[in-house]
C-alpha positions as CSV (number, residue, x, y, z in Angstrom):
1,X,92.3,195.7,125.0
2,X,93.7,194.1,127.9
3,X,92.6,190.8,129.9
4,X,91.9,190.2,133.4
5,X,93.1,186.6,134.3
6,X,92.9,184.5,137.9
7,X,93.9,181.8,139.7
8,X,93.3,180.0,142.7
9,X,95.8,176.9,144.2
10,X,94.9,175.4,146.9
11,X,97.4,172.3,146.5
12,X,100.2,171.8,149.3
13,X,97.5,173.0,151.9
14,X,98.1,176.9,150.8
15,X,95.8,179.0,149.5
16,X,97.0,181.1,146.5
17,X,95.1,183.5,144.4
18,X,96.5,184.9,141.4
19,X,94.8,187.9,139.8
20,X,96.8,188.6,136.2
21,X,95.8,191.6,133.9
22,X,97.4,192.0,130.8
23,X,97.5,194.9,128.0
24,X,95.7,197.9,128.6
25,X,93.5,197.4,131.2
26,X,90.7,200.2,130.9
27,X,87.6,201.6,132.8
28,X,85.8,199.7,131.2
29,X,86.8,196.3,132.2
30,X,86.0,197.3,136.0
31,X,83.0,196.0,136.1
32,X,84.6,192.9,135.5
33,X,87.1,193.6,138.7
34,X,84.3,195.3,140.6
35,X,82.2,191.9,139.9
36,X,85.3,189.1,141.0
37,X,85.5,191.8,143.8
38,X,81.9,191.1,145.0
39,X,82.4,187.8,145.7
40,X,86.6,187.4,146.3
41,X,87.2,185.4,149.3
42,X,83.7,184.3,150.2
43,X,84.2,180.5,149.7
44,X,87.7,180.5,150.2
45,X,90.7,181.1,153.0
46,X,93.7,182.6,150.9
47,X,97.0,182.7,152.5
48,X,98.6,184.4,149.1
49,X,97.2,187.3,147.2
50,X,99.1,187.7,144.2
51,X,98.8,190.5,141.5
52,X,100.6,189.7,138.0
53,X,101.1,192.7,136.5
54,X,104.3,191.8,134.2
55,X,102.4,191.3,131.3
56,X,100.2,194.4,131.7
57,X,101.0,197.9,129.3
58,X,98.8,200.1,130.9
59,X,96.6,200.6,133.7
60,X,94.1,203.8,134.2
61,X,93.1,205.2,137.6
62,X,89.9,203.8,137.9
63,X,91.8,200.1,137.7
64,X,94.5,201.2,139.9
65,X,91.6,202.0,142.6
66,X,89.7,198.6,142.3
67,X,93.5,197.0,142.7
68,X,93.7,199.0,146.0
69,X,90.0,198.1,147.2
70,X,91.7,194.8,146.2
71,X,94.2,194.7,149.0
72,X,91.9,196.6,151.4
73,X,89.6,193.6,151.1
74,X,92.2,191.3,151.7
75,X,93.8,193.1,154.8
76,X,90.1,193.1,156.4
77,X,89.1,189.6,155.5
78,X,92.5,187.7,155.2
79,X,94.7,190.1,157.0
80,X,97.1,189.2,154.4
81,X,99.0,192.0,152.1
82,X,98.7,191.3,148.8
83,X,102.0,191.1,146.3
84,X,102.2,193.0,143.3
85,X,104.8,191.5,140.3
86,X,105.6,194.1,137.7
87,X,108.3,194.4,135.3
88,X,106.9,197.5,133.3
89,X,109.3,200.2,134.2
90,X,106.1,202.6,133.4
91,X,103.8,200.9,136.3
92,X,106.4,200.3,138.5
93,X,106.5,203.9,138.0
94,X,102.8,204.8,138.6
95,X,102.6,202.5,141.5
96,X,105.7,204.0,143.5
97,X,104.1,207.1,143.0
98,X,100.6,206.9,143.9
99,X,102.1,204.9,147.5
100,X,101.2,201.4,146.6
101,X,103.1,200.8,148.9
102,X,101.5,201.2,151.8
103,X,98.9,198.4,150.5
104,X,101.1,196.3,148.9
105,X,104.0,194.0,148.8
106,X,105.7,195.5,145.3
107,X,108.5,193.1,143.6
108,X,109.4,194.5,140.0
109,X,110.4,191.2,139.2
110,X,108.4,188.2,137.4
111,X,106.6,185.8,140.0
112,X,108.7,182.2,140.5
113,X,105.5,180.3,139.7
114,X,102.0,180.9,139.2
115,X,99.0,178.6,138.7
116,X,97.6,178.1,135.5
117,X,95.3,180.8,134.8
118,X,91.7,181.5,133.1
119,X,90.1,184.7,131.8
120,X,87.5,186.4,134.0
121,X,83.7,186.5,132.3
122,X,83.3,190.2,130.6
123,X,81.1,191.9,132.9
124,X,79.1,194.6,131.4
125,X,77.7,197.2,133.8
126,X,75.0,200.7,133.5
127,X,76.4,204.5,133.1
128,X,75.6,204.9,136.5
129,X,77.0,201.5,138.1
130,X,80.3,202.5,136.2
131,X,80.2,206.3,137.1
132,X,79.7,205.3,140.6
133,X,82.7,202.3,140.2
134,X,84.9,204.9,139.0
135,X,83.9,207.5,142.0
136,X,84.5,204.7,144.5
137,X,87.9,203.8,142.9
138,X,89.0,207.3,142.9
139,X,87.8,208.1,146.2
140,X,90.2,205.3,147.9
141,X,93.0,206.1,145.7
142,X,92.3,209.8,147.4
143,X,92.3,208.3,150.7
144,X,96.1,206.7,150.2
145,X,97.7,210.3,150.5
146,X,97.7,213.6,149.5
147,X,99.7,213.5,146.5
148,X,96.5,211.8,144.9
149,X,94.0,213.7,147.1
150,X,95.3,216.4,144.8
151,X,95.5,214.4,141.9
152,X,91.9,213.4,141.6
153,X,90.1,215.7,144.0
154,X,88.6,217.1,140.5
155,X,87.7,214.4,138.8
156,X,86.1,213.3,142.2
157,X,84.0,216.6,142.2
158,X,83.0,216.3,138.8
159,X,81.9,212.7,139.0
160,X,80.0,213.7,142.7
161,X,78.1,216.5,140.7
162,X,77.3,214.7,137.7
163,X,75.6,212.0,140.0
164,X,73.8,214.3,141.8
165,X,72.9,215.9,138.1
166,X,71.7,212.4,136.9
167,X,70.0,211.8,140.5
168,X,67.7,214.6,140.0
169,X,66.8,213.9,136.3
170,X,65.7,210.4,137.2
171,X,63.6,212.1,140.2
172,X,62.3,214.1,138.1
173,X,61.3,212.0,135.6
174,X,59.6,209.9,138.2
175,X,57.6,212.6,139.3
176,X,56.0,212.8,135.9
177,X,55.5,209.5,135.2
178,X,53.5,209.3,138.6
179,X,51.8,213.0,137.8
180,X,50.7,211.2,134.2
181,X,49.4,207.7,136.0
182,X,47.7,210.3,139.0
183,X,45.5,212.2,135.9
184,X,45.6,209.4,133.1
């Protein structure tokens, strides 16, 4: 299982913020992402977003969409482009094709210098706060062009119905509860 790793250096007046995931980073370390994401750049004024991905075997989808919510963030609140450092010829493979690019500063290179850095808490998160993290990561991979529009669209319905499948149990087990508290 892979680790998610970051830094922050804020020496020489800069602000630098590493993000390194290593291994095989999996759906179900997003709710560790999703968590960091929360709460990334509230207390602090980054000038460098960086990505470390040379250490990093595999990525799935769902982590590839929190990466891009990622750079979205820091577009809208830094209006900075983040850099992505990969030296996987696999990744650098998945992330030319899914158009990275447009979000992204991609070097397949190693990064000159990064901060020291320290592994993120292990988040642990519902079926439903993941299904929905994986819909939301999939939904703006979708939205980064039509080659993954296609790719996902699927998965996408699936996950939408399955929600709604889920939402009406709970409703409906609600509805009996209060039906039993009404006549007990």
């Amino acid at each position: 299982m892979g680790k998610i790793l970051f830094a922050t250096d804020f020496s020489e007046e800069k602000g630098v913020f590493v993000l390194k995931l290593t291994g095989e980073v999996r759906v179900t370390q997003g709710p560790t992402i999703a968590k960091f994401l929360e709460t990334f750049g509230e207390n602090q004024a980054y000038q460098v977003v960086i990505i470390d991905l040379t250490e990093s075997i595999n990525l799935d989808s769902t982590t590839l969409g929190l990466l891009a919510k990622l750079a979205i963030k820091s577009k809208k609140v830094f209006n900075i482009t983040p850099t992505i450092f990969s030296t996987n010829p696999d990744i650098c493979r998945i992330l030319d094709s899914m158009g990275f690019e447009q979000l992204f500063t991609l070097v397949y290179t190693d990064p000159e210098s990064c901060p020291e850095v320290e592994e993120l808490p292990t988040q642990i998160a519902s079926e439903e706060t993941m299904r929905n993290q994986v819909l939301d990561a999939h939904k703006i991979l979708m939205s980064m062009n039509e080659n993954n529009r296609a790719c996902f669209c699927n998965l996408v319905d699936a996950l939408e119905e399955e929600q709604k499948n889920c939402s009406a149990i709970s409703d409906h087990g609600r509805e009996k509860k209060d039906s039993i508290r009404k006549t007990g």
